[in-house]
C-alpha positions as CSV (number, residue, x, y, z in Angstrom):
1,X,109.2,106.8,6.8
2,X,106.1,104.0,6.9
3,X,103.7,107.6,6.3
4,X,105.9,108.4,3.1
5,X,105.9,105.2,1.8
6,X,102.2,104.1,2.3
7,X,101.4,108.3,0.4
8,X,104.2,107.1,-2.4
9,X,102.3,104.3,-3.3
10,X,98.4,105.6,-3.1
11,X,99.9,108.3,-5.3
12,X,100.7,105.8,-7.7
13,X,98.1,103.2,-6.8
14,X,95.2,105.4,-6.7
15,X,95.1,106.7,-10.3
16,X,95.8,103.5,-11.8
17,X,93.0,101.9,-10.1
18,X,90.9,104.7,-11.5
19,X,92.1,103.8,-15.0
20,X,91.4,100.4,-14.5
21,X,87.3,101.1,-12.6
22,X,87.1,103.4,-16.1
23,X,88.0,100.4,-18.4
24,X,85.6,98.0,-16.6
25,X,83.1,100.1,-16.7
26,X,83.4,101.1,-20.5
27,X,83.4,97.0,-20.8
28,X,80.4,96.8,-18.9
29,X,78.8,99.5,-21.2
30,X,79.3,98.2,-24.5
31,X,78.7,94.8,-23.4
32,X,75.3,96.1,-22.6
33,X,74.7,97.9,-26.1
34,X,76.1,94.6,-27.8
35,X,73.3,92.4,-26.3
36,X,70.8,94.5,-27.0
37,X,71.8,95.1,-30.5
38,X,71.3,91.1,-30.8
39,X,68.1,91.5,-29.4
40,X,67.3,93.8,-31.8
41,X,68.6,92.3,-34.6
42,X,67.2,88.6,-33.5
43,X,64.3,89.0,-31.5
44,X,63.3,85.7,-29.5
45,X,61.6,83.5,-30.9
46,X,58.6,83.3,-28.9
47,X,58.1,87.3,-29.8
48,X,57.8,86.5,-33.7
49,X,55.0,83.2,-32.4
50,X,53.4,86.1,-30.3
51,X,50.1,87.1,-32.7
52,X,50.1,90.3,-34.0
53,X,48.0,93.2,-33.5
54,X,45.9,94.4,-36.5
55,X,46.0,97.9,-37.7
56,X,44.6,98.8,-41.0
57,X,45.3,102.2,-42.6
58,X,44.0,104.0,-45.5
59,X,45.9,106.4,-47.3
60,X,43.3,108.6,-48.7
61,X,39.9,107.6,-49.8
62,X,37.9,106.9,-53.0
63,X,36.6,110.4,-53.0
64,X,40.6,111.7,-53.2
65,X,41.3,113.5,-50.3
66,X,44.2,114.1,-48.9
67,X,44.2,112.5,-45.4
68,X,45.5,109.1,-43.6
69,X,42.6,107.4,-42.1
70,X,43.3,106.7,-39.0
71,X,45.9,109.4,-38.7
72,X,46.4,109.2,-35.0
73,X,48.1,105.7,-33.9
74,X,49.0,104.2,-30.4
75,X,51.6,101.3,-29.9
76,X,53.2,99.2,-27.6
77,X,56.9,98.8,-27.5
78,X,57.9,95.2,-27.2
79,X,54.8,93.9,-29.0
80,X,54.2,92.8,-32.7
81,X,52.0,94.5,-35.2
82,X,50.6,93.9,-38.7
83,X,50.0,97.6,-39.9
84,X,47.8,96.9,-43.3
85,X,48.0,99.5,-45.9
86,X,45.8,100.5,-48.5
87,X,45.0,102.9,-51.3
88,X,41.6,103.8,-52.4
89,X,42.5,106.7,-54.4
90,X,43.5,107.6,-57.9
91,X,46.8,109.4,-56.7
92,X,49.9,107.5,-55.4
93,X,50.6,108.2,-51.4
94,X,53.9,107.1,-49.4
95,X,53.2,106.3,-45.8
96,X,56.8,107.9,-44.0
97,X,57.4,108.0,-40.3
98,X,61.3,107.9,-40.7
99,X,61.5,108.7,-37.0
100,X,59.0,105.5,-36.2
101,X,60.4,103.5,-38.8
102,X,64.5,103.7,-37.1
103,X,62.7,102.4,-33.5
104,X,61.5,99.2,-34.5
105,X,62.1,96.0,-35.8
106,X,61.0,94.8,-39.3
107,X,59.8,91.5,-39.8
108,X,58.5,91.9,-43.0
109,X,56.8,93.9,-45.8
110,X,54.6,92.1,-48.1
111,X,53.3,93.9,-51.3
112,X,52.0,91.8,-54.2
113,X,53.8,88.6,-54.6
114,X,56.6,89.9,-53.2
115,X,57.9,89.8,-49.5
116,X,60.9,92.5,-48.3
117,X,62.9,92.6,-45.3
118,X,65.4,94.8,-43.5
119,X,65.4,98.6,-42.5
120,X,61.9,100.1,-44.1
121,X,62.1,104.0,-43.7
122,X,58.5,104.7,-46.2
123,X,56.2,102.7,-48.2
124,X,54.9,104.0,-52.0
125,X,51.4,102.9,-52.7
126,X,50.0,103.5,-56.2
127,X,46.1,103.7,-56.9
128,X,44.7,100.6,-55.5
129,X,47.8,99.0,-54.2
130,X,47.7,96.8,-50.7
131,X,50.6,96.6,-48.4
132,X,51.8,94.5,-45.0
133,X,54.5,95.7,-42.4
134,X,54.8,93.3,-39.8
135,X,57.5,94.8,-37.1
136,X,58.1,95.4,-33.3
137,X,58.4,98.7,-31.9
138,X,61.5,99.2,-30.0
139,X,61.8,102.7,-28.5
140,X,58.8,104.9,-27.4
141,X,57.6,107.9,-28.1
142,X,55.8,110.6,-30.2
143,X,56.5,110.4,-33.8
144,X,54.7,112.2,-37.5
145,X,53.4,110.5,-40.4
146,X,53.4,112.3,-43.6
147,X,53.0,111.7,-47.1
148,X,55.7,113.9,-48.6
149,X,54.7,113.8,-52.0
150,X,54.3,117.6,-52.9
151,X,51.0,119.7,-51.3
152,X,50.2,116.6,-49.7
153,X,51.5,117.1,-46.4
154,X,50.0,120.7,-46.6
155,X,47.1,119.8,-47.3
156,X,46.6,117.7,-44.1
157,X,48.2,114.4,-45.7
158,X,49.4,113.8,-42.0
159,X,49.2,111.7,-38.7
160,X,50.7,110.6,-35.6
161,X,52.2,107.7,-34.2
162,X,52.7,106.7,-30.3
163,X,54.6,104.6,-28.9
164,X,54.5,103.6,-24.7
165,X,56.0,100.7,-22.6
């Protein structure tokens, strides 16, 4: 009688226990993905006191060809960057990495007299225009740069950018 009993009630026991492990773990899980969305969204403090690193670009040259100089870009995740742009040419270029640009952070883009902030996915620079994206790279790897403005690209208008741990 005590063997049927004590099998009765693991029957019942048992899968309710599993429901509730599944629950806590699910809990556990998005409580993760919720602080680090915070993180994300408000980096500490001391990261945005941490200097930035200095990375100028050209996108093309004075003599109009079609190329990013550097085109080939490493980065550390976790660490802040000032990525100055510039444009030397007489045609208009857009620096896109759409890929890059969803794994990091955005401080700030300054252009002109005017500062912008928030999700950045490509920058337009017209002939002669200057540009400053400070941001933190959040998740690495291997990611293309590209001006899509049309021939461009095929005409070697690309690059690279790497991002480690």
């Amino acid at each position: 009688m005590t063997t049927s009993v004590n099998s009765a009630l693991l029957a019942t026991c048992v899968p309710a226990l599993r429901r509730i492990f599944a629950v806590l773990t699910l809990m556990v899980c998005l409580n993760l993905v919720i602080s680090l969305s915070a993180v994300a969204a408000n980096p500490p403090s001391d990261l945005l006191k941490q200097p930035a690193t200095e990375i100028t670009i050209s996108l093309g040259n004075s003599a109009n060809e079609l190329k990013f100089e550097p085109n080939h870009l490493e980065m550390v995740s976790g660490k802040r960057y000032l990525l100055r742009l510039n444009n030397p040419s007489q045609l208009k270029h857009y620096f896109t990495a759409k890929d890059f640009a969803d794994g990091i952070w955005t401080q700030k883009v300054e252009a002109g007299k005017v500062e912008i902030k928030g999700a950045i996915h490509e920058l337009e620079l017209k002939p002669g225009a200057e540009a400053e994206w400070v941001f933190v790279p959040l998740k690495s790897g291997k990611y293309g740069l590209r001006c899509p403005i049309s021939g461009h690209t095929q005409a070697g208008m690309t690059g690279e950018i790497i991002v480690t741990n």
